[in-house]
C-alpha positions in Angstrom: 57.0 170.6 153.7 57.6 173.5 156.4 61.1 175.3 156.6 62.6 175.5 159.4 62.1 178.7 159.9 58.2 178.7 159.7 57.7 176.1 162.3 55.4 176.4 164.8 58.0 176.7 167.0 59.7 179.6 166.0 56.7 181.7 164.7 56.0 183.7 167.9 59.7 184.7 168.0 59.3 185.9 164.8 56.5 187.6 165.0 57.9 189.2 168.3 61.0 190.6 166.4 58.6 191.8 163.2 56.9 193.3 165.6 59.7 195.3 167.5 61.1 196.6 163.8 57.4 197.6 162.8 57.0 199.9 165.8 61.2 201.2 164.9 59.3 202.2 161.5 56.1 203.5 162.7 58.0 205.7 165.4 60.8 206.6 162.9 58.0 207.4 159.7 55.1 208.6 161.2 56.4 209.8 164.5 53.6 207.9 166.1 53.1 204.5 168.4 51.7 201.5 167.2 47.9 201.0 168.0 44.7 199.6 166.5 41.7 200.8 168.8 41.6 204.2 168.2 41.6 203.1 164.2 39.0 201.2 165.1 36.8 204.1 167.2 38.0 206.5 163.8 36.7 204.2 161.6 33.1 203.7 163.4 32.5 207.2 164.1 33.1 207.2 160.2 30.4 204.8 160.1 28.1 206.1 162.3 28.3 209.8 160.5 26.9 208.0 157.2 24.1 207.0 159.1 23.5 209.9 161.3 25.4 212.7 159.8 28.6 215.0 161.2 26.5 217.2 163.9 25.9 213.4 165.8 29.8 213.1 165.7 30.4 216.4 166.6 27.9 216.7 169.6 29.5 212.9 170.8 31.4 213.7 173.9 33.3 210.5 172.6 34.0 211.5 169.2 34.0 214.9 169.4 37.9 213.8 170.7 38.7 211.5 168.3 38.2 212.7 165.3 37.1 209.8 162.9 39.1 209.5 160.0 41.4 207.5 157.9 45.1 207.8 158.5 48.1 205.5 159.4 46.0 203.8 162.0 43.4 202.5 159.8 46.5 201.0 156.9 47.1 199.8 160.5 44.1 198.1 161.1 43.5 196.7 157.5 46.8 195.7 157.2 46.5 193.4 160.7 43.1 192.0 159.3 44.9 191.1 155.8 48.0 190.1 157.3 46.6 187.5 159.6 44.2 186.3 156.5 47.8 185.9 154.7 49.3 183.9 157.0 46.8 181.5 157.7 46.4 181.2 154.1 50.7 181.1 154.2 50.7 178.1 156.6 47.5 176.5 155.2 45.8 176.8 158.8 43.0 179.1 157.3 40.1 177.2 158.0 36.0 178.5 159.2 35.2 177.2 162.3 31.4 178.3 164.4 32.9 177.1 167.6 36.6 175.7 168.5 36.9 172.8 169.3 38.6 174.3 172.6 35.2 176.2 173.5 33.0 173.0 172.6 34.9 171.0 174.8 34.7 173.0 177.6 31.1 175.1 177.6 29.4 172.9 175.1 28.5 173.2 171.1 26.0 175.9 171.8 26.8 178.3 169.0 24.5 181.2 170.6 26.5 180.9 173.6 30.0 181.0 172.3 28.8 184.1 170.3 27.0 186.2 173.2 30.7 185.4 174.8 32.7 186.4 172.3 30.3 189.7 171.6 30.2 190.2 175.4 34.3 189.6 175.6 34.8 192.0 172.5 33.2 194.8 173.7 35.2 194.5 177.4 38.1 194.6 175.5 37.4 197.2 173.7 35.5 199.2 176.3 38.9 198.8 178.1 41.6 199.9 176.0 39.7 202.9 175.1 38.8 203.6 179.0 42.6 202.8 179.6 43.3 205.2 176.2 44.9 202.5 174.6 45.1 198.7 173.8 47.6 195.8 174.1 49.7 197.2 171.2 49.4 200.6 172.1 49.9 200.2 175.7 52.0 197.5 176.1 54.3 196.9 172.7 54.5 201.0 172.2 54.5 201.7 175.7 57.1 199.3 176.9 59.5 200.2 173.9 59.2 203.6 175.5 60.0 202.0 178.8 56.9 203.7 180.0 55.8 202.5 183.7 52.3 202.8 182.6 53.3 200.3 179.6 54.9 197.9 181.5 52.5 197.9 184.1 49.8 197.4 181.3 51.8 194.3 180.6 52.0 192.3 184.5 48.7 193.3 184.5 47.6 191.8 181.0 48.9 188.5 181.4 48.3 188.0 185.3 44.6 188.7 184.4 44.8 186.6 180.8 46.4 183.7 183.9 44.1 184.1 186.1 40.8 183.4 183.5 42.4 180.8 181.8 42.7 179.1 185.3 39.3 179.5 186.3 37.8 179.2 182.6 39.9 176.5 181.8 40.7 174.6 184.8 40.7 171.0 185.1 37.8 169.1 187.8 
């Protein structure tokens, strides 16, 4: 049986305020904003030196700029990976699915498909937030606490575009 507290109801207030006192931290210990891609670009150029060694990295326009390492932003990163896995786990929700059941039902049970959408999604994303020098947590969450214009516009902008595909992905014939 679920407490109160852990409904689904009340998670994403919850997670809101953790979130809010997890960026109070991070500002107040580290002196830095919350953010996850630029973890995520350290963390491959990290990669991609095993493979290709540190003159590749250096000689990167890309990387030669951010510096790939691991600091507070990879804990960061790791720590959002195993935190999710926890609370699925937490709420028993933690289940493998190929395809949801919400993708199947609308663009069929192809499995290559979902994937070359998700891959094709994934790297937009990505390709956005660092083109934009920043993601949703790093722009929006860190920026709005700041009250940054740029953060806030990141924001409208975020979920009028998030409205706007859901509509025309999602909409009803």
């Amino acid at each position: 049986m679920s407490l109160p507290l852990f409904t689904a109801h009340t998670r994403p207030y919850r997670v809101g305020i953790g979130i809010g006192v997890l960026s109070w931290l991070v500002f107040a210990i580290v002196a830095q904003p919350l953010g996850i891609t630029t973890a995520l670009s350290e963390v491959s150029g990290g990669v991609t030196a095993l493979f290709t060694g540190p003159d590749f990295i250096k000689a990167n326009s890309y990387w030669s700029k951010t510096v790939p390492a691991i600091d507070y932003g990879t804990l960061f990163l790791v720590g959002t990976l195993l935190g999710g896995f926890m609370a699925s786990l937490f709420h028993r929700e933690f289940r493998i699915e190929w395809a949801p059941a919400v993708w199947s039902q609308h663009f069929g049970p192809s499995l290559v498909k979902r994937y070359a959408a998700a891959l094709m999604g994934g790297f937009l994303t990505m390709y956005g937030a660092r083109l934009a020098g920043g993601c949703t947590s790093g722009n929006g969450i860190s920026g709005g606490l700041q009250l940054a214009l740029s953060g806030w516009t990141f924001l409208v902008v975020m979920f009028a575009s998030g409205l706007a595909t859901a509509f025309i992905l999602f909409k009803r014939g």
